[in-house]
C-alpha positions as CSV (number, residue, x, y, z in Angstrom):
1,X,-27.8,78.0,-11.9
2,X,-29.4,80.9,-11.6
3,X,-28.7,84.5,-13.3
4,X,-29.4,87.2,-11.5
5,X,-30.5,90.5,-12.2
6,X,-27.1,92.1,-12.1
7,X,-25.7,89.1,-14.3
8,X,-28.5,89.3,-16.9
9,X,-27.6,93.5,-17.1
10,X,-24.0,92.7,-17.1
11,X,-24.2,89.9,-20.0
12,X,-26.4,92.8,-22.1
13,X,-23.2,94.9,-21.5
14,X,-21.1,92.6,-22.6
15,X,-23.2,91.9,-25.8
16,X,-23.2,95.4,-26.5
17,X,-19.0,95.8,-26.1
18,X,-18.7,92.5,-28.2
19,X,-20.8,93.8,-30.4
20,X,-19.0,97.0,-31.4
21,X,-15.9,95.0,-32.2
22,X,-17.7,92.5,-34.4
23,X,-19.3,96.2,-36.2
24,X,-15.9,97.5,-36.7
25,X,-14.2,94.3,-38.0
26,X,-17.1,94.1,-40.7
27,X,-16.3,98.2,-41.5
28,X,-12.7,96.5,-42.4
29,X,-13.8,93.8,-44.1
30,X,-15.8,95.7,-46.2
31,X,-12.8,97.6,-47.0
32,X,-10.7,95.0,-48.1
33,X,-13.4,92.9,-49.7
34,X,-14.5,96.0,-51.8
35,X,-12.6,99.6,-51.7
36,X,-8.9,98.3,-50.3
37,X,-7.8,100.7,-52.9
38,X,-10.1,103.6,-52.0
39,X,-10.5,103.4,-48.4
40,X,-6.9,101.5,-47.4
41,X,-6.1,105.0,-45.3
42,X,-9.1,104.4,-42.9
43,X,-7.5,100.7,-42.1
44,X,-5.4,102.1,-39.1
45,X,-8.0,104.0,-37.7
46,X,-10.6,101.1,-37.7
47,X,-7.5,98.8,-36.3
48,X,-7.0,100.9,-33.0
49,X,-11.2,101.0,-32.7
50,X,-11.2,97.7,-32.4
51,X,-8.1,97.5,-29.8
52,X,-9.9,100.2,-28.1
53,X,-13.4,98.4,-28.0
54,X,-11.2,94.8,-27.3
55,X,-9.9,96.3,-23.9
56,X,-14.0,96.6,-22.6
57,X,-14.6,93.1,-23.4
58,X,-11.1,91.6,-21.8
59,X,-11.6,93.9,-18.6
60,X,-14.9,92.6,-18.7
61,X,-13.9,89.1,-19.2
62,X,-11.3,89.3,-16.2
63,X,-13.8,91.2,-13.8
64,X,-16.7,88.6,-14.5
65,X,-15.8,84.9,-14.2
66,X,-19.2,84.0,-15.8
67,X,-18.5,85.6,-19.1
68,X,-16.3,83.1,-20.6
């Protein structure tokens, strides 16, 4: 099959939004592998960042059947 031009700017997107979350959940694990007992307040803020950048990649997941 062939990707289109749209597709391949749309999977790039996609990238970028998964991305993000995989940034974020490395912020926390950094936290709790190292500073847990420093940085433990910033835990709840990184938590909703990473529900927040979720909701672009499942709305782009339900909008684009190729991106499975």
């Amino acid at each position: 099959m062939e990707t289109t031009i749209d597709e391949k700017e749309i999977k790039k997107t996609f990238a970028g939004c998964k991305r993000k979350v995989v940034e974020i959940a490395g912020e926390i694990h950094d936290i709790v592998e190292d500073t847990i007992w420093t940085d433990y307040d910033r835990l709840p803020i990184l938590s909703q960042k990473i529900q927040d950048a979720m909701q672009d990649v499942i709305r782009m997941r339900s909008e684009h059947n190729f991106l499975s």
